[in-house]
N, C-alpha and C positions, 0 to 999 in steps of 0.2 A: 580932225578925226574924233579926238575925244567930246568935242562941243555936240558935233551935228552927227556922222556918222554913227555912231556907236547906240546914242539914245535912238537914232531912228531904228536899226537893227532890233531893240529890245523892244521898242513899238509893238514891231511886225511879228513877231514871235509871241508877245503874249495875245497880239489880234489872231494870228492862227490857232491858238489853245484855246480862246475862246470859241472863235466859230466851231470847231470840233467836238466842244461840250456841248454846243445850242444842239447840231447836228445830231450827235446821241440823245438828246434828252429828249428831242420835239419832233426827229425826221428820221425814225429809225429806218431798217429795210423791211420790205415785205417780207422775206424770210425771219427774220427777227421778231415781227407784228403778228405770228401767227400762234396757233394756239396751242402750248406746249404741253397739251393733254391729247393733240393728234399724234398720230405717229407719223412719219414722212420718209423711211424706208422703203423697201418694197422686196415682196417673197419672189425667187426668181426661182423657176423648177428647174434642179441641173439638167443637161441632157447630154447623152453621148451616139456616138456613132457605131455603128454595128461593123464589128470588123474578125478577118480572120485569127486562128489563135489553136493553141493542142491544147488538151484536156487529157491531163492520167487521171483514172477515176480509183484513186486509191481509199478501200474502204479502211480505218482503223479503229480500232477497241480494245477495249482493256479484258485481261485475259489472266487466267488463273491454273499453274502446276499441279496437279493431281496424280496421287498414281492409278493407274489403270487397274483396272475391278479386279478382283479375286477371280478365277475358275472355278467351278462346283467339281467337285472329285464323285461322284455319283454308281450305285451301284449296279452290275449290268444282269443281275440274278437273282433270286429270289432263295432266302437259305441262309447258313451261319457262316460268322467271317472265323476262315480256319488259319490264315497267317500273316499276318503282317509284319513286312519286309523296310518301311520306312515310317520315324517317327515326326511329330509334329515337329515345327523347324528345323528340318533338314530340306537339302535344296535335293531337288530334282529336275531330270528332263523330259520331254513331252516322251511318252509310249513308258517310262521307267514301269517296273509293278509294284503299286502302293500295299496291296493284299490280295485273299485271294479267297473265295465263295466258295461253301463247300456245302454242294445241291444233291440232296437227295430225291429220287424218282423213282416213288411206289413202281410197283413192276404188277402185272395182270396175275390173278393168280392164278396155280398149276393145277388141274384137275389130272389126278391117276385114280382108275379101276383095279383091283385086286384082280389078277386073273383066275384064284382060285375061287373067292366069295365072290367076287361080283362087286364088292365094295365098292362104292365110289367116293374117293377123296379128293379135297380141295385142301394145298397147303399153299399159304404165301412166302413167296422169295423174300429176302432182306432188297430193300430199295438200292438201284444205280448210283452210285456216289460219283459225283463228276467237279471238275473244279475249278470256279471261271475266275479267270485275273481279272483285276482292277486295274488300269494305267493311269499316269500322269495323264491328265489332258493337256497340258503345257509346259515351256519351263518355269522353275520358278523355284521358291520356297514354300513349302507344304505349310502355309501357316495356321491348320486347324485340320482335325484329323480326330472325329468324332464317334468312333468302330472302336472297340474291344475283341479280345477271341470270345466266339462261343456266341456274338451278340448276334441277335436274328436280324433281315435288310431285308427289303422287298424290292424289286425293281425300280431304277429311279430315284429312288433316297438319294441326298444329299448326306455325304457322307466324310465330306474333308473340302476344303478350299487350298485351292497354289496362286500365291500372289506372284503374276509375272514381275520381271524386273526391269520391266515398260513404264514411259509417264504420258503425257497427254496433255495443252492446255487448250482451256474452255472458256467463251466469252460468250455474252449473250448481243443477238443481234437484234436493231429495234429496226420496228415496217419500215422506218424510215430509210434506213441504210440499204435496207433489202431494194429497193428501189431502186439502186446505182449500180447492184451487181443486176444487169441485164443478162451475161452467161452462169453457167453453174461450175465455179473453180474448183480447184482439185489440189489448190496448194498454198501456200499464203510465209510471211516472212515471221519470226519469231523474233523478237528482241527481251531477253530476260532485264530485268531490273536491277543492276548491279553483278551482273551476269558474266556469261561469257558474249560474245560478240555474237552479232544478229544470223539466223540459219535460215536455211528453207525445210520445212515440214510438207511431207505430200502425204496424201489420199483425205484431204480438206474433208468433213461433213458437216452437212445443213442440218438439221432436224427439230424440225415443228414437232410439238404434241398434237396429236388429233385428241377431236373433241371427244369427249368418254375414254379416253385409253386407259385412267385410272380409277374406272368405275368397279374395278372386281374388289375396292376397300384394299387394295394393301398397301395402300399409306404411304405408297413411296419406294423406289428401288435402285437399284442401278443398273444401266446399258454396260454388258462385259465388251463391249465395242467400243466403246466410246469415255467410258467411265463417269458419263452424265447420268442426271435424275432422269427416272423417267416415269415416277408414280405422283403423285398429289402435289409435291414441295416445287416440280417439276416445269408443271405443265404450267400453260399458258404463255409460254416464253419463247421463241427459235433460239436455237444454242448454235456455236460453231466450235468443233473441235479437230484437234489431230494429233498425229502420232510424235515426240520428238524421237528425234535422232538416238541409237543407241550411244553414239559416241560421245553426245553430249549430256554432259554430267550439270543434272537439276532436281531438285529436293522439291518433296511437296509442298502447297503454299505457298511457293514464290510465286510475284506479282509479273506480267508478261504484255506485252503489246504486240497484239493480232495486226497484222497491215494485209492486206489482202486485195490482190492487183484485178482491179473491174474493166482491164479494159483501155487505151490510150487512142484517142483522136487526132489526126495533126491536119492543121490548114483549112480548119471548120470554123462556121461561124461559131463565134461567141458573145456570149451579153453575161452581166453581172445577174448574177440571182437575185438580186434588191429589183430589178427592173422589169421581173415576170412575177404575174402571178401565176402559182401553180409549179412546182417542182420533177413533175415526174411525167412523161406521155403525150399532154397537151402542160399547154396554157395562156395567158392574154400578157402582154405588153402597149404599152401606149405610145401609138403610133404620132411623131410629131408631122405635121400636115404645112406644107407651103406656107399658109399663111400665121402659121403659130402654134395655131388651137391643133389639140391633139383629139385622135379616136382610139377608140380600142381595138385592136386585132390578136386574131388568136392565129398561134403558132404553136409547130409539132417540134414537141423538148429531145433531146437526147442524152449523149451523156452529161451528167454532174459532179462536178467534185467536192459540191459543200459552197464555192466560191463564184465557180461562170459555170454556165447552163450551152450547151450546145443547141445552136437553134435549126431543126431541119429543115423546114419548110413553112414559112410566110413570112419571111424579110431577106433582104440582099444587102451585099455588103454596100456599105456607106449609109446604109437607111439610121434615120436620128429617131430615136424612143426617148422617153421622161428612164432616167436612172433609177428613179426610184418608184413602186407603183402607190398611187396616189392614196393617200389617208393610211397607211400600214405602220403599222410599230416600229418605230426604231430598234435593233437589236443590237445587243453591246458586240465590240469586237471581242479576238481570239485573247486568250487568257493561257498561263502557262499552269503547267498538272505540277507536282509536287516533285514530279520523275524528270522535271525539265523539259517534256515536249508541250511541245505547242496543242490548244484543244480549240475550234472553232464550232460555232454555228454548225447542227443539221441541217438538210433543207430542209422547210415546213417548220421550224423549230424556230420559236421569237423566246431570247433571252433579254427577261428586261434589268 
């Protein structure tokens, strides 16, 4: 064994390391021999299938506590203020009497004849003294109250403000979002920032500036409705606001999240919004075709939630589209706010 065996063994082993180095060095593979300046992967377009799916199209934004506008205490006569019954920071309630106008009305003069001369005399009466109340226009605290006695008012004067002990919060709504509320809501969810636990607010409002509304120059005002801008600082912006609850206790300036329900779909098509172009009405997806190659077809959108698009009409369930439409930006995903919720992508909106 040790004579013959064993050297032939060590033979055979270093005759196979050799052939194996000639084989690397002189007979490589065709994949090995090619040229590591090409690329030899290959881009594959994902694609999915169109299938059924719900859709709640809930709108959200960030939103902000205010309190609701002062009322103008205004006056309803023309004449001097003869008493006043409430001072500035005192509370009052809507009808209370803040003061009171005291109207004097020339009276026509008297013509008497002397029946023995004949004289005829013109004397004037002293004027009608009459005396009109001012009321609270609402409740509140009278926080300005700008009359003295004796001082003169002319109809319509502003003449005191009562701040109700109302709040309100207001967030601004971008075209984009307005896009998903397809009805006109009337109510929406409040979640304060370190708050009490989430409510519901009703009687929702939308409100656009129209174009010129702040053209009369006064630089800006407030809606006693609403407690938004509605002069120069204002416009150009759709706002959404509403009423909160009296029961719930909120200071002004706290930070709030508007959620605002657009609507819920169930058992509809869906496609990811990466795979349409066009967010809102219409738009096109890329139609994968029997034999690979895709076209483009256009399809009627419904609702959106930011994530999948409701498809109404021009695809059936199981039809296969490209995921993604062709040459479009990658947008980053959802990212968390500083409040801990989650913030995604608009439609129509590339974050790069």
């Amino acid at each position: 064994m040790r004579k013959w065996v064993f050297p032939i063994l060590r033979l055979l082993v270093v005759a196979a390391i050799a052939v194996a180095l000639v084989k690397l060095a002189f007979f490589a593979d065709a994949a090995e021999a090619q040229d590591p300046a090409q690329p030899t992967g290959q881009v594959v377009e994902p694609q999915i299938p169109v299938a059924l799916g719900t859709i709640t199209n809930d709108v959200t934004l960030p939103g902000t506590v205010s309190a609701d506008a002062a009322v103008p205490v205004k006056a309803v006569a023309a004449g001097t203020v003869d008493e006043i019954f409430f001072a500035a920071g005192a509370t009052v309630a809507a009808g209370d009497k803040i003061y009171d106008i005291k109207v004097e009305t020339v009276r026509d003069p008297v013509e008497t004849t002397d029946p023995a001369t004949g004289t005829i005399a013109i004397t004037q009466p002293k004027p009608a003294v009459t005396f009109e109340k001012v009321f609270a226009p609402a409740d509140g605290v009278l926080s300005a109250l700008t009359v003295i006695h004796g001082q003169s008012v002319a109809i319509g004067d502003t003449t005191g403000q009562v701040a109700p002990p109302s709040y309100s919060v207001s967030g601004s709504l971008s075209p984009e979002q307005q896009y998903r509320l397809v009805t006109q809501p009337t109510e929406a969810s409040i979640a304060i920032t370190n708050g009490p636990a989430p409510f519901t607010c009703t009687g929702l409002r939308i409100t656009t500036p129209l174009a010129g509304a702040d053209a009369g120059g006064s630089g800006g005002g407030t809606d006693p409705a609403s407690g938004t801008g509605t002069g120069a600082g204002g416009a150009g912006g759709t706002t959404v606001s509403c009423a909160i609850p009296a029961e719930v206790t909120v200071f002004p300036g706290l930070a709030a999240q508007i959620t605002i329900a657009g609507g819920k779909a169930e058992n509809v098509l869906v496609v990811p919004t990466t795979a349409v172009k066009g967010s809102a009405e219409t738009g096109v997806v890329w139609f994968v075709l029997p034999d690979g190659t895709t076209e483009e077809r256009p399809v009627t959108l419904g609702m959106n939630d930011g994530t999948s698009v409701q498809i109404v009409e021009g695809l059936a369930e199981g039809d296969l589209i490209n995921q993604f439409v062709p040459g479009a930006t990658a947008v980053s995903g959802c990212s968390t706010a500083p409040d801990g919720s989650e913030v995604c992508p608009e439609p129509g909106m590339t974050l790069h």
